[in-house]
Structures are given as structure tokens and as C-alpha cells.
FIRO-201179 format. One record per residue (C-alpha): residue number from 1; chain; x, y, z. Coordinates in Angstrom, 3 decimals. Example, Ala and Ser with C-alpha at 12.3 -4.5 7.8 and 13.67 -1.06 7.14 Angstrom:
BEGIN
<rec resi="1" chain="A" xx="12.300" yy="-4.500" zz="7.800"/>
<rec resi="2" chain="A" xx="13.670" yy="-1.060" zz="7.140"/>
This chain:
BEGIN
<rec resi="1" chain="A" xx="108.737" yy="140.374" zz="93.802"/>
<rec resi="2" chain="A" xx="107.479" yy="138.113" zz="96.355"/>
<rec resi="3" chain="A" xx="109.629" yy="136.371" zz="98.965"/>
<rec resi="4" chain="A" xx="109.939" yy="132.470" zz="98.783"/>
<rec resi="5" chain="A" xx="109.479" yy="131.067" zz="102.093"/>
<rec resi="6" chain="A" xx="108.187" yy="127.780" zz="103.358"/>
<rec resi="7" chain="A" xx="106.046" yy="127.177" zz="105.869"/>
<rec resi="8" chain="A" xx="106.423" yy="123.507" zz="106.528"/>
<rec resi="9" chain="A" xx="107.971" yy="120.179" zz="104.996"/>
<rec resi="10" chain="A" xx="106.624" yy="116.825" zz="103.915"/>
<rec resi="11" chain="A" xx="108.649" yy="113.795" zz="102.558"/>
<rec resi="12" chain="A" xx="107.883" yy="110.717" zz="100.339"/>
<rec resi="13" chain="A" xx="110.051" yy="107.914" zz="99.832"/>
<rec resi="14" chain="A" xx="111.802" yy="109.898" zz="96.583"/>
<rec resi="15" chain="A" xx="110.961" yy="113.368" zz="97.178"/>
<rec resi="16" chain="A" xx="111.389" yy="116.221" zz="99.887"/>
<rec resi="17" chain="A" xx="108.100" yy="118.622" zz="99.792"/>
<rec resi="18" chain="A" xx="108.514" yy="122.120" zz="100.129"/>
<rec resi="19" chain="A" xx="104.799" yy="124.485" zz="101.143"/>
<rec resi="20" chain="A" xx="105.462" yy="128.000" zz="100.546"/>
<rec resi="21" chain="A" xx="103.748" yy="130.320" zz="102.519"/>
<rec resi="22" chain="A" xx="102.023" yy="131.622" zz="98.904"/>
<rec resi="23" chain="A" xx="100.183" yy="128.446" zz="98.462"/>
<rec resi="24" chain="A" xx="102.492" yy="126.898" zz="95.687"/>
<rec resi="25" chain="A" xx="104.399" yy="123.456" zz="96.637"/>
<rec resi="26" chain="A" xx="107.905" yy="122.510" zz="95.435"/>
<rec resi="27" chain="A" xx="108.562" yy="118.791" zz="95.109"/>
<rec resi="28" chain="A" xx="112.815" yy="118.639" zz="94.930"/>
<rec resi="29" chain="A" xx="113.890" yy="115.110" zz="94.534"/>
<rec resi="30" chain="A" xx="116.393" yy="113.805" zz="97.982"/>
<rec resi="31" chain="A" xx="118.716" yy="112.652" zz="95.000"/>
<rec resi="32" chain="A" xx="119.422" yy="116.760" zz="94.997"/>
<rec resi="33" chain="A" xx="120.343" yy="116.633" zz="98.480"/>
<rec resi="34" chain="A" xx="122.656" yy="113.691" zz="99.584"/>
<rec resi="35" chain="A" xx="122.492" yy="113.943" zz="103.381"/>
<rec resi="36" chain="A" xx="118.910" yy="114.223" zz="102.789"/>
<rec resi="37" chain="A" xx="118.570" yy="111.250" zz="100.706"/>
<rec resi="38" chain="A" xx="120.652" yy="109.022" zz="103.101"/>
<rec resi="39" chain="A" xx="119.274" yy="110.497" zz="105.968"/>
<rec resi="40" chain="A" xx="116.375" yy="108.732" zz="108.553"/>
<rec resi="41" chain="A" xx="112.416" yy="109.859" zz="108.002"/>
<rec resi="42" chain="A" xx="112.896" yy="111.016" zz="111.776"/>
<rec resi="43" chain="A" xx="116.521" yy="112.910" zz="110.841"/>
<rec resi="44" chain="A" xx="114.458" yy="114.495" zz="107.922"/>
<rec resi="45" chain="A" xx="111.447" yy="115.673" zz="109.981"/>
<rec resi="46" chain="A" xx="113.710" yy="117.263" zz="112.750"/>
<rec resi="47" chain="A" xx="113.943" yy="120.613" zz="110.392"/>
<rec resi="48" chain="A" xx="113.857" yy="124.103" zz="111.493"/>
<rec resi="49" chain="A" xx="112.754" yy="126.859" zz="109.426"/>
<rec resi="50" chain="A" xx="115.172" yy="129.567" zz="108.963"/>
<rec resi="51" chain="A" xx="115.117" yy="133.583" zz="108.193"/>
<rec resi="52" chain="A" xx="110.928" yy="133.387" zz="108.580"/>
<rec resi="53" chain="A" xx="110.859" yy="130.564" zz="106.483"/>
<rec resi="54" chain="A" xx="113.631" yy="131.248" zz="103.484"/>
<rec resi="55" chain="A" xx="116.183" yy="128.791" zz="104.940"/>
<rec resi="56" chain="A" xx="115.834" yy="124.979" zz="105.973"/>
<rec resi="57" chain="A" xx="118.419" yy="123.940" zz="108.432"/>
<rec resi="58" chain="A" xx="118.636" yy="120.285" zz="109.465"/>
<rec resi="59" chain="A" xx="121.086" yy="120.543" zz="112.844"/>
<rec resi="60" chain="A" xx="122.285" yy="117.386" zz="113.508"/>
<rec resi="61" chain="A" xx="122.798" yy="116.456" zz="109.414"/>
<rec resi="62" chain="A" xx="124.860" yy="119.568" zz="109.503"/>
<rec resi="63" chain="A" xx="122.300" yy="121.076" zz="106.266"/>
<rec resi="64" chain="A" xx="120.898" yy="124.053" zz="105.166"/>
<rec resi="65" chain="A" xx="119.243" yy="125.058" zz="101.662"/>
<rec resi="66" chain="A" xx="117.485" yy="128.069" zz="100.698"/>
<rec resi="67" chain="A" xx="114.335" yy="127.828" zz="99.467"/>
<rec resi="68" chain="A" xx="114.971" yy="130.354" zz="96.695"/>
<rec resi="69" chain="A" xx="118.021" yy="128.468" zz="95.880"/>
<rec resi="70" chain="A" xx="115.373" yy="125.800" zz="95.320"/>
<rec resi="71" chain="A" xx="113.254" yy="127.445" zz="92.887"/>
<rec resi="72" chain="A" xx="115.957" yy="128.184" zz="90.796"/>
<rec resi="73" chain="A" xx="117.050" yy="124.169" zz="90.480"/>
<rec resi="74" chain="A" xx="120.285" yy="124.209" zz="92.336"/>
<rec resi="75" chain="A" xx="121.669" yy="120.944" zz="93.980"/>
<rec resi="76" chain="A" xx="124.178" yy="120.699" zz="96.667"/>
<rec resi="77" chain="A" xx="126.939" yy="122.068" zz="95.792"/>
<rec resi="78" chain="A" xx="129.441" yy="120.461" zz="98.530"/>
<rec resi="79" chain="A" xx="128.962" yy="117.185" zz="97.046"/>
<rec resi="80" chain="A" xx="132.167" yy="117.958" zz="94.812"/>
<rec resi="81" chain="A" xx="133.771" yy="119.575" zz="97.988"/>
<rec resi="82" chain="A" xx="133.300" yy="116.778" zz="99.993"/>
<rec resi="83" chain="A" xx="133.662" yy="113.800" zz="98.604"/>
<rec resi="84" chain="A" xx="136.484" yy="113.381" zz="100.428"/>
<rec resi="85" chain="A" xx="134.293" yy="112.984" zz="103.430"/>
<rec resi="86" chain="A" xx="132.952" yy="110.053" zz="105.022"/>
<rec resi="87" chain="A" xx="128.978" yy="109.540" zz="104.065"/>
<rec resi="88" chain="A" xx="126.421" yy="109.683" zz="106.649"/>
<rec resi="89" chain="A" xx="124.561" yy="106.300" zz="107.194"/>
């Protein structure tokens, strides 16, 4: 089985952008990701990859997905957690 890992990000108005480091792309909509979604184009771009690419860890947004969590569809799942929570903006 081969390892999903990233190698870099890219975001549209809609749409985070996910290059794995075996040449496919995932395209996971920001509506998936909340903090993402409401988050600045320079918040999203300050990423770092985790684990040699299988984790993407936003510091200061307090997120961090797994990339093979991606590939198999899943959302956030604090959302429910935390609704309680203030939202970022």
C-alpha cells in the first residue's frame, strides 16, 4: 500500500488543494473544514507539513487533518464538539 502524503497546498476561493507526493491531487471543499473556510488566504498558506507529509497542521488556527483521513471523505469532526465555541473571524 502506498503512503498518502502531500507535498504542498494550493487554495481557490471554494476549495483547499491537496499534491500528494504520488502525483495525484485532492481537491476537499473549505466547507469540510470550518476554520479553514473562515480562515484568511495568508492564515491558510501559513501550513506546515506534518509526519513527512501525512499531517497538515495550521498553528495559529489551532488545525490539523490527515491526509489519509482525507482520502477517505472525512470532515471535521469537532464541529459537533465545539459548537459551543466562539467562531474564528
Amino acid at each position: 500500500m502506498i503512503e498518502a502524503r502531500a507535498n504542498k497546498l494550493s487554495f481557490d476561493q471554494d476549495n483547499m488543494w491537496v499534491y500528494l507526493v504520488d502525483g495525484r491531487t485532492l481537491g476537499v471543499p473549505l466547507s469540510f473544514f470550518p476554520r479553514l473556510h473562515q480562515a484568511s488566504p495568508a492564515q491558510r498558506a501559513a501550513y506546515i507539513l506534518s509526519g513527512n507529509g501525512q499531517g497538515l497542521h495550521w498553528e495559529a488556527l489551532d488545525e490539523d487533518i490527515s491526509v489519509e483521513h482525507l482520502l477517505r471523505g472525512h470532515r471535521d469532526s469537532t464541529v459537533r464538539r465545539s459548537a459551543s465555541k466562539p467562531e474564528l473571524g
